[in-house]
C-alpha positions as CSV (number, residue, x, y, z in Angstrom):
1,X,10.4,12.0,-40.4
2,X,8.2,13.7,-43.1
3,X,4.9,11.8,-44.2
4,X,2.7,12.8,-46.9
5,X,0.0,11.1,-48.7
6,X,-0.7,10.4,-52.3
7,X,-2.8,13.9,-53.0
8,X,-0.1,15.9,-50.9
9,X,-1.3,16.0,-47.3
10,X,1.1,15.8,-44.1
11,X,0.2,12.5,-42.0
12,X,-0.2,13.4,-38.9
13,X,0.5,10.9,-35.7
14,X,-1.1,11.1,-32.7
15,X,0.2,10.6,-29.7
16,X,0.1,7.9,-27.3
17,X,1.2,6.0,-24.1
18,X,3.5,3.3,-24.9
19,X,2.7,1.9,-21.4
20,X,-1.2,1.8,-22.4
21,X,-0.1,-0.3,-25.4
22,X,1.5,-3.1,-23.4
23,X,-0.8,-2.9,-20.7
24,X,-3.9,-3.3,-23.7
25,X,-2.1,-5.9,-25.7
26,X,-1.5,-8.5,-22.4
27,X,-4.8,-7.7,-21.1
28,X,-7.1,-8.0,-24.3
29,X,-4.8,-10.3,-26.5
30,X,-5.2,-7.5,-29.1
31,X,-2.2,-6.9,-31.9
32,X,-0.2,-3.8,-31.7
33,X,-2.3,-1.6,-33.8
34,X,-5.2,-2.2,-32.0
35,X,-3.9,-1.6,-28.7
36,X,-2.4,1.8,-30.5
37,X,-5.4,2.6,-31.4
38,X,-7.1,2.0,-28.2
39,X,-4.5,3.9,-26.2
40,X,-5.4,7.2,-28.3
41,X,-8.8,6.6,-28.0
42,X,-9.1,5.9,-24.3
43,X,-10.1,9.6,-23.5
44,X,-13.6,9.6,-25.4
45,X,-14.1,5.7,-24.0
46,X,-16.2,5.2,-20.5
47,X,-15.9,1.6,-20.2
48,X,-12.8,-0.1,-22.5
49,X,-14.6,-3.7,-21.6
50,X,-17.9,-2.7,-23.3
51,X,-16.2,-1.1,-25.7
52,X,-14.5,-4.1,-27.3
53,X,-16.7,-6.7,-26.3
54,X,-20.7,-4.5,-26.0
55,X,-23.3,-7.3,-25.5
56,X,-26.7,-6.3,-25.7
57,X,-27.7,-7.6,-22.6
58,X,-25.3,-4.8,-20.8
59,X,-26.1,-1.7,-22.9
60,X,-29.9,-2.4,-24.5
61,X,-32.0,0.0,-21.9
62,X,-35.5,-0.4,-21.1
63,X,-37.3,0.3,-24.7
64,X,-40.3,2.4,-22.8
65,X,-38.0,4.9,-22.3
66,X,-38.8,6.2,-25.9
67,X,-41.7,8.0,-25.9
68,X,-44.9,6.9,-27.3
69,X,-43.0,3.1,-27.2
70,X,-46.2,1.6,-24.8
71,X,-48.6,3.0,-27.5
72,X,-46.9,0.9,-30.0
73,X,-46.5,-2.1,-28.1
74,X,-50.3,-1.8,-27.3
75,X,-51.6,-1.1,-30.3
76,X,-49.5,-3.9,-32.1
77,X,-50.9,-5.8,-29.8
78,X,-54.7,-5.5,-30.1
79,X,-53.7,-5.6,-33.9
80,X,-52.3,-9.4,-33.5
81,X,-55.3,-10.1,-31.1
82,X,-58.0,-9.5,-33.7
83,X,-55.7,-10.8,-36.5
84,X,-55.5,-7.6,-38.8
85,X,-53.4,-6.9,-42.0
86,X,-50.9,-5.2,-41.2
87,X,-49.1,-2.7,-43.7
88,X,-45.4,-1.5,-43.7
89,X,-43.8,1.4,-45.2
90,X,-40.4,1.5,-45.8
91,X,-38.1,4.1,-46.8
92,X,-35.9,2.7,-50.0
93,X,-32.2,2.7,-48.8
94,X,-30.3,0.2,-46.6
95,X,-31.6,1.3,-43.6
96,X,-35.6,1.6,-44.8
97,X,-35.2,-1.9,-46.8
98,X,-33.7,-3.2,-43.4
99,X,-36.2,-2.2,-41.1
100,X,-39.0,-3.4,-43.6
101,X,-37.4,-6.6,-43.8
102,X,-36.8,-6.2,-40.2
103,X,-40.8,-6.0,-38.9
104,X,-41.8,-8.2,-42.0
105,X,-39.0,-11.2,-40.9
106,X,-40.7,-10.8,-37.3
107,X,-44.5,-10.5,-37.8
108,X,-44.5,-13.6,-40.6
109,X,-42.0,-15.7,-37.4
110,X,-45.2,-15.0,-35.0
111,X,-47.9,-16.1,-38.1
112,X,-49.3,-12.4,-38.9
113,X,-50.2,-11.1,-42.4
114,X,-48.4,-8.3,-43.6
115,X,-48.2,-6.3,-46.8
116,X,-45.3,-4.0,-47.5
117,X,-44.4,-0.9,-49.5
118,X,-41.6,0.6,-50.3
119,X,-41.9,3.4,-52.9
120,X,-40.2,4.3,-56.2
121,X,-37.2,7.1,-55.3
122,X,-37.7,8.5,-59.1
123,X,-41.4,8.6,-59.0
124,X,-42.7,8.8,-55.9
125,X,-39.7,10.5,-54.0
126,X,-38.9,9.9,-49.9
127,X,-41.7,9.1,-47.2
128,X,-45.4,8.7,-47.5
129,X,-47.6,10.0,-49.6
130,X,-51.3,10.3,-49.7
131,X,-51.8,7.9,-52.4
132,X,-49.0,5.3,-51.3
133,X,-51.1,5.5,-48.0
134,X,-54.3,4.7,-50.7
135,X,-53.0,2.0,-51.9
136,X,-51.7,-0.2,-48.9
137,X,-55.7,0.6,-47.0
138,X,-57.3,-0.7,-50.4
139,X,-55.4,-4.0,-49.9
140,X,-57.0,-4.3,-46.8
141,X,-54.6,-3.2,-44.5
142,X,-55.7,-2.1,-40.9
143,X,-52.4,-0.5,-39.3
144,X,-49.2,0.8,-40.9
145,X,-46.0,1.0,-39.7
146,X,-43.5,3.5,-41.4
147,X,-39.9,3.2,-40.9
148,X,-36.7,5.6,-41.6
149,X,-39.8,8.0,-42.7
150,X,-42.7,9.7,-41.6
151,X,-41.8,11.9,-38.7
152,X,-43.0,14.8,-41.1
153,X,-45.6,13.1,-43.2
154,X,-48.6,15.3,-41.6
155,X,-50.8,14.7,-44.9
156,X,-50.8,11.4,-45.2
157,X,-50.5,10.3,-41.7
158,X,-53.6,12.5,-41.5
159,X,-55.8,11.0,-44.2
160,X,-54.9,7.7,-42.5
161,X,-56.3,8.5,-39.6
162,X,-59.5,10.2,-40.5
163,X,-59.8,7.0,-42.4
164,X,-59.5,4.9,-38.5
165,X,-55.9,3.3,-39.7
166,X,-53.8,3.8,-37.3
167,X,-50.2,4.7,-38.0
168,X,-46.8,3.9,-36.1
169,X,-43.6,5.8,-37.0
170,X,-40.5,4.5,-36.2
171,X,-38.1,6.6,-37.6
172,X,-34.7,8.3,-36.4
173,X,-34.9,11.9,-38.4
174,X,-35.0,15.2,-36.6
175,X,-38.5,16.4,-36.0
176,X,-40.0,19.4,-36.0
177,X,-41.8,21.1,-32.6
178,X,-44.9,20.1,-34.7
179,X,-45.7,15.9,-34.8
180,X,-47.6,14.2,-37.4
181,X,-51.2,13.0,-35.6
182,X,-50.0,9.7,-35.6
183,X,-51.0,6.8,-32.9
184,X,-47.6,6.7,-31.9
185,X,-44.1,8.2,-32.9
186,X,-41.4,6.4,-31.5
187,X,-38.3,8.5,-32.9
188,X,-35.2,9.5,-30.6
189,X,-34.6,12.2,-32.6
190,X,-38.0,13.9,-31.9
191,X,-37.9,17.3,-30.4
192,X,-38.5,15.7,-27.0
193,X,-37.2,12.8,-26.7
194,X,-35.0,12.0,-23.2
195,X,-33.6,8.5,-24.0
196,X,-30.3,9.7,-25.1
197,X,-31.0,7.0,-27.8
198,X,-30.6,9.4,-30.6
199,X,-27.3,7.7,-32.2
200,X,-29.8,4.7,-33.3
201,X,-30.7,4.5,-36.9
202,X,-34.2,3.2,-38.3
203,X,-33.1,-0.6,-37.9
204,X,-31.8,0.5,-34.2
205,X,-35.0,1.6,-33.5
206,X,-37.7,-0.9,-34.9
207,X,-35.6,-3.5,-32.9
208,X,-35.4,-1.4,-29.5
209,X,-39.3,-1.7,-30.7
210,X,-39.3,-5.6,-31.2
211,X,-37.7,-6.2,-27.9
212,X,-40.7,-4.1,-26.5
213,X,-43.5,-6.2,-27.9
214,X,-41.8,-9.9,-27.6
215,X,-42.0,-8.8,-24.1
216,X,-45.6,-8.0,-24.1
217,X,-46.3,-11.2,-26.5
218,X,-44.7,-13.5,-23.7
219,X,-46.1,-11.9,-20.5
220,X,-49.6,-12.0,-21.5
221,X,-48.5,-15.9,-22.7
222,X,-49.6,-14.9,-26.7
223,X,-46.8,-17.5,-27.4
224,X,-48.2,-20.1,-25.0
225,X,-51.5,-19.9,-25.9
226,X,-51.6,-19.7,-29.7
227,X,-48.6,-22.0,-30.2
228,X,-46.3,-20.2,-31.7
229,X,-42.6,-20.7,-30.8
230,X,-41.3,-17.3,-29.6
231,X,-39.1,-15.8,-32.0
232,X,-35.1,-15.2,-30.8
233,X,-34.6,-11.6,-31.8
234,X,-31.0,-12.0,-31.5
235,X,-31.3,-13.6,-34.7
236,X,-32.7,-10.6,-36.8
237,X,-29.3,-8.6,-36.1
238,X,-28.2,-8.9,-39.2
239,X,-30.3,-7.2,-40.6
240,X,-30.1,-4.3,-38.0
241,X,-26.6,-4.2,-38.3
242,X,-26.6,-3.9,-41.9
243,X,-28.5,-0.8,-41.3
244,X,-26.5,0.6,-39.0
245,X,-23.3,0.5,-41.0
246,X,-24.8,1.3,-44.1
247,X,-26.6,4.7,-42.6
248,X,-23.4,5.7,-41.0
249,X,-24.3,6.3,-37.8
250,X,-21.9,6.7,-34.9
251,X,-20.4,2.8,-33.7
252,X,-20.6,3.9,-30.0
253,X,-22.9,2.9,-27.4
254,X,-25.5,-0.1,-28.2
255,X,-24.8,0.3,-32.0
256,X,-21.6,-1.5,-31.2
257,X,-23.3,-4.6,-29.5
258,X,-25.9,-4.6,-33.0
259,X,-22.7,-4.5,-35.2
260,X,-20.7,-7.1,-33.2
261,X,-23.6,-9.5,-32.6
262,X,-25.1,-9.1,-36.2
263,X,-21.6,-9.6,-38.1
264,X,-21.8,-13.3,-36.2
């Protein structure tokens, strides 16, 4: 039988093992389009468990596998020892708004000023600028993040620096061979970057980030000795599965557990 759709085009089916589809239905409780699905999919699907049920805990890998992560986490941390502003530059989609609201939801949990920016798209355009970088340090700002941006900010990054404000980029565009002078670049899409983390979108990536330094927090007992109730990540994955879906980045791997988890 001949299927077309509305604008003309021929429907085509894809095969399938009727087998799989019992055998996914009984198993997994899952109705008959699901397991139909499933059954096609199988071939590009390592482990069918994780794959309808990813949990965090089984797929999240150690974060310092990202290059420059420890610099982050360290420098973070001597910021939150000595109790400095710190500034955050966001990118204005989903998945910059996201990751801004991401840092900013954490840093205010753990009792730390911050002061954010997100620029105008019409008059300002994407990523830092010299003079958005001028006017986050003239409100007193010591260190600034930028997220979704900044892997090829050289100017601005630059001026930052020469001015002793130290910049983290964690971001998730392609880089160039050249990197921006920054005090650390945490980006899985940098020229040469190993994690195999490169599916991860900004939000992805500043909460591989926040896993990193809650750890650090409650090793060196931060928690315990300021009295501050550690934070429960966990509960900021709405926000990083917002960004996920809304930057359309592949559902596979540990975007799966981020979109599963934050949709609860």
């Amino acid at each position: 039988m001949n299927f077309t759709s509305v604008s003309g085009k021929n429907w085509i089916f894809k095969k399938f093992n009727a087998t799989d589809v019992s055998e996914y239905s009984e198993k997994y409780l899952l109705n008959e389009i699901v397991a139909r699905l499933l059954a096609i999919r199988k071939k590009n699907i390592d482990n069918i468990d994780f794959f309808l049920n990813p949990t965090i805990k089984n797929l999240l890998p150690n974060p310092l596998r990202l290059k420059d992560m420890k610099n982050a986490v360290e420098r973070t941390y001597s910021s939150i020892i000595n109790n400095e502003l710190i500034g955050i530059f966001g990118d204005y989609d989903v998945d910059g708004a996201t990751s801004t609201a991401l840092l900013a939801r954490y840093f205010l949990s753990i009792k730390q000023k911050i002061k954010t920016y997100i620029p105008d798209r019409k008059k300002e355009g994407y990523g830092p600028t010299v003079e958005s970088f001028k006017n986050l340090i003239k409100s007193g700002v010591k260190i600034i993040f930028t997220v979704d941006c900044g892997t090829s900010s050289f100017e601005a990054v630059n001026k930052a620096q020469e001015q002793n404000i130290d910049v983290i980029i964690l971001d998730h565009h392609q880089s160039d061979i050249k990197l921006p002078d920054a005090c650390a670049l945490v980006n899985p899409n940098r020229y040469d970057e190993t994690s195999e983390l490169n599916y991860l979108c900004a939000a992805g990536v500043c909460f591989v980030y926040l896993v990193a330094l809650n750890k650090k927090l409650r090793e060196s007992d931060w928690f315990k000795n300021n009295k501050v109730i550690e934070p429960n990540i966990l509960n900021f994955l709405d926000l990083v599965s917002l960004g996920t879906v809304c930057d359309v980045v592949p559902l596979v791997g540990l975007n799966r557990a981020f979109v599963k988890q934050g949709l609860k």
